[in-house]
VEXNU-527521 format. One record per residue (C-alpha): x, y, z; residue in one letter. Coordinates in steps of 0.02 Angstrom, whole numbers, plus 50000, padded with zeros to 5 digits. Each point is the difference from the previous one (the first is absolute). Layout:
// VEXNU-527521
XYZA;...
END
This chain:
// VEXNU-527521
596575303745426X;500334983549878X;501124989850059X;501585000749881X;499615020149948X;501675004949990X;500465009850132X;501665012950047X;500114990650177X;499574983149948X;500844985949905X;499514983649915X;500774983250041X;500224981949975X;499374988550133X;501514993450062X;500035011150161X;498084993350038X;500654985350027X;501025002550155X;498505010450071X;498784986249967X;501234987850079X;500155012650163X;498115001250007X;499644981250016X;501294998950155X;498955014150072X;498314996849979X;499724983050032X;498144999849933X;500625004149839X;499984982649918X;500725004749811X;500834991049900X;501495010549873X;499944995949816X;501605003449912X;499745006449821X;500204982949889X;498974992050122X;498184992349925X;498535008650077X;499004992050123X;498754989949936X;498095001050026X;499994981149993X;501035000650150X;498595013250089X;501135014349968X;498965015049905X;500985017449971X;499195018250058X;499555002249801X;499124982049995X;498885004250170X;499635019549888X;499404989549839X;499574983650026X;498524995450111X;500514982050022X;501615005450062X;499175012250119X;498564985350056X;501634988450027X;500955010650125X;498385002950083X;499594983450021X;501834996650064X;499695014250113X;498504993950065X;500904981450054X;500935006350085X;499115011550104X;498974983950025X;501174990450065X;501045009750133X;498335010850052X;498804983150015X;498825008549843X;499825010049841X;499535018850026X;498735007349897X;500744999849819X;500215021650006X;500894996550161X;501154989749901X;500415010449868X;500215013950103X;501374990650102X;500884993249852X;500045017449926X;500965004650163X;501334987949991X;500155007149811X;500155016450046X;500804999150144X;501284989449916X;500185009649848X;500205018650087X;501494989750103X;500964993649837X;499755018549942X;500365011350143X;501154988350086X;501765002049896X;499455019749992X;500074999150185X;501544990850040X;500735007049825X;499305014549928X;499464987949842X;498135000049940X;499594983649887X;498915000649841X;499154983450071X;498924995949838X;498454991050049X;500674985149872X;501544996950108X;499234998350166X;499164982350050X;498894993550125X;499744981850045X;498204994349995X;500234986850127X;501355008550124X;499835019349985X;502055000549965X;500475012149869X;501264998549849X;500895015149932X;501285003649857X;500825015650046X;500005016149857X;500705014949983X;499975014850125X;499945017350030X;501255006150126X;500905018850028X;501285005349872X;501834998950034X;499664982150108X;499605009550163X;499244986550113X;499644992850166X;498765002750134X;498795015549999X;500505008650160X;500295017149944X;499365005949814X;501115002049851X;499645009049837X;498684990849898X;499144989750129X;498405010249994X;499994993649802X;500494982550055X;498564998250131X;498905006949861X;500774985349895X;499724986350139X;498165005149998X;499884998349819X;500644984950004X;498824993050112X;498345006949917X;500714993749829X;500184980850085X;498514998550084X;498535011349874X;499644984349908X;499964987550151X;498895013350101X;498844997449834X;499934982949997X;499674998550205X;498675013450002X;498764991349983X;500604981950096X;500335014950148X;498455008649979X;501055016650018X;499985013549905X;501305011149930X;500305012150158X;500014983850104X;501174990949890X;501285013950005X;499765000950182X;500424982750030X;501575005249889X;500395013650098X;499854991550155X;501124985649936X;501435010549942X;500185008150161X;499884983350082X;501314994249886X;501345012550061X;499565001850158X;500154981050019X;501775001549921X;500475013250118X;499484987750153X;500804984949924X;501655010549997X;499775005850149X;500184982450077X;501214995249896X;501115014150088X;499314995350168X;500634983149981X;501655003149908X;500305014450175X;499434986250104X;501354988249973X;501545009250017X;499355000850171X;499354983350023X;501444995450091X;499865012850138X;499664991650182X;498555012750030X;499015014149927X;498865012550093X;498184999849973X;500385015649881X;501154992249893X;498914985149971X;498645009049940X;501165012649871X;500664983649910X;498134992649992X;499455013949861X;500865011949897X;499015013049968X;501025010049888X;499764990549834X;498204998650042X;499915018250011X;500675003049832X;499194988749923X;498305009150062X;501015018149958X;500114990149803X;498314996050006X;499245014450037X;501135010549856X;499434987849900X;498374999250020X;499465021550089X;498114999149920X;499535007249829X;500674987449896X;498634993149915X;499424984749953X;500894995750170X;498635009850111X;500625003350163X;501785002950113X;501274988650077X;499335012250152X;500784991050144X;499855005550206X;500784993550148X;499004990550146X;501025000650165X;499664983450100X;500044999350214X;501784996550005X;500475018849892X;500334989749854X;499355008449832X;499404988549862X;499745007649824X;498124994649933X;499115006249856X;497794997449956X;500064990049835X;498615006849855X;499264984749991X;499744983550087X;501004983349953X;498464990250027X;501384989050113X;498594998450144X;498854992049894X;501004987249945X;499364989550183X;498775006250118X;501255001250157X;501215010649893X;500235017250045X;500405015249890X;501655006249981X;501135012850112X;499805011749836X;498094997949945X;498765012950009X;499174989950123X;501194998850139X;500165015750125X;501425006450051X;499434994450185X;499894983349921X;501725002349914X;500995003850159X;499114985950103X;500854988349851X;501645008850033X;
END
């Protein structure tokens, strides 16, 4: 499915909406650094070390810049420069990553898919923060909206759309980084895959404290909670759990080029606590960066003996 193929369930519409979902993402996810362009606004400027998603697909001096910036600055907070494949595999992260959030994350909290065109999404050579000018989107006819607990008609087709989306963004930047990466297509998409899931499930988290903290202080006056209460208001689990329910609709298996499931299990810790996990595709390359780092909770490299030891 295109995005835009006009659809019974599915409407068009201006980007005004986006704009209060972008704003609501950057209060959640603090590592979002991005920067909102409003529509008469000049676009960044590569003088300036700002290159768009369709100069890094086209333009190899764009590409070798962001790389380069990339490479700084893993320099300077890890003590030295990674091998150059390294680098350009963690850059294409933070792309990714970054990209599957400013798509999936108004259809989570809003049931609104962007059409993010590679030309209005920037990155900054020197920083890593991102500059967007928010489009058009797809969301269910009749303005039926909010958060995805529960399906309504045309969601199956609006999933299919958020997909869509994604592959359309990030084809041409996959091109470009294949061979910076040294990854090939099935890897690429993995990495895609893997990054998309992230993306939600990291939304579902960051609300998740967000309601923690918001519960916590209309008891914050109390002169004393049990051990019990303590640790309900420390996590809520509930908009964590949907947001891995979302993921893995969104992403079952069999939805090629994006090669595997959202496929998520639960690891229960000493204390009975369960802790959802899932065994990434691919690795991040994020222990190779320094010699003393250590892979991720989600790579193919840690064990799930290893996982609950972290927990």
């Amino acid at each position: 499915m295109v995005p835009g193929t006009p659809l019974p369930v599915l409407a068009q519409a201006r980007p005004s909406a986006l704009v209060g979902d972008y704003e609501r993402l950057r209060e959640l996810c603090p590592v979002l650094e991005l920067r909102l362009l409003d529509p008469v606004e000049p676009d960044p400027s590569a003088a300036d070390g700002w290159y768009s998603g369709a100069q890094l697909a086209t333009d190899e001096r764009a590409l070798a810049a962001v790389l380069a910036g990339a490479e700084d600055r893993i320099a300077a907070e890890h003590g030295r420069a990674p091998r150059p494949h390294v680098t350009a595999s963690r850059l294409l992260h933070h792309y990714v990553w970054s990209a599957c959030l400013l798509i999936a994350g108004p259809w989570h909290l809003a049931r609104r898919v962007p059409a993010v065109d590679p030309a209005d999404l920037w990155l900054h050579a020197p920083t890593g923060r991102l500059a967007l000018r928010p489009g058009g989107h797809v969301a269910l006819a009749g303005g039926l909206a909010g958060d995805l607990r529960g399906d309504l008609p045309g969601d199956d087709e609006l999933r299919a759309e958020l997909r869509a989306a994604v592959v359309a963004h990030l084809e041409p930047v996959l091109a470009a980084f294949a061979g910076p990466t040294r990854r090939r297509d099935r890897a690429l998409w993995g990495m895609v895959t893997d990054d998309l899931v992230s993306a939600v499930w990291y939304l579902g988290r960051m609300l998740g404290a967000r309601d923690a903290t918001a519960r916590d202080a209309t008891t914050r006056d109390a002169t004393a909670r049990d051990a019990t209460t303590r640790d309900a208001t420390a996590r809520d689990a509930t908009a964590e759990d949907d947001a891995v329910v979302a993921a893995g609709a969104l992403l079952p298996g069999g939805t090629l080029p994006l090669p595997g499931a959202a496929d998520f299990r639960r690891l229960r810790t000493p204390d009975g606590r369960e802790h959802h996990t899932r065994t990434r595709l691919g690795c991040c390359l994020y222990y190779a960066v320094k010699p003393e780092a250590v892979a991720c909770l989600t790579c193919p490299r840690t064990s799930d003996e290893e996982r609950l030891r972290r927990l």
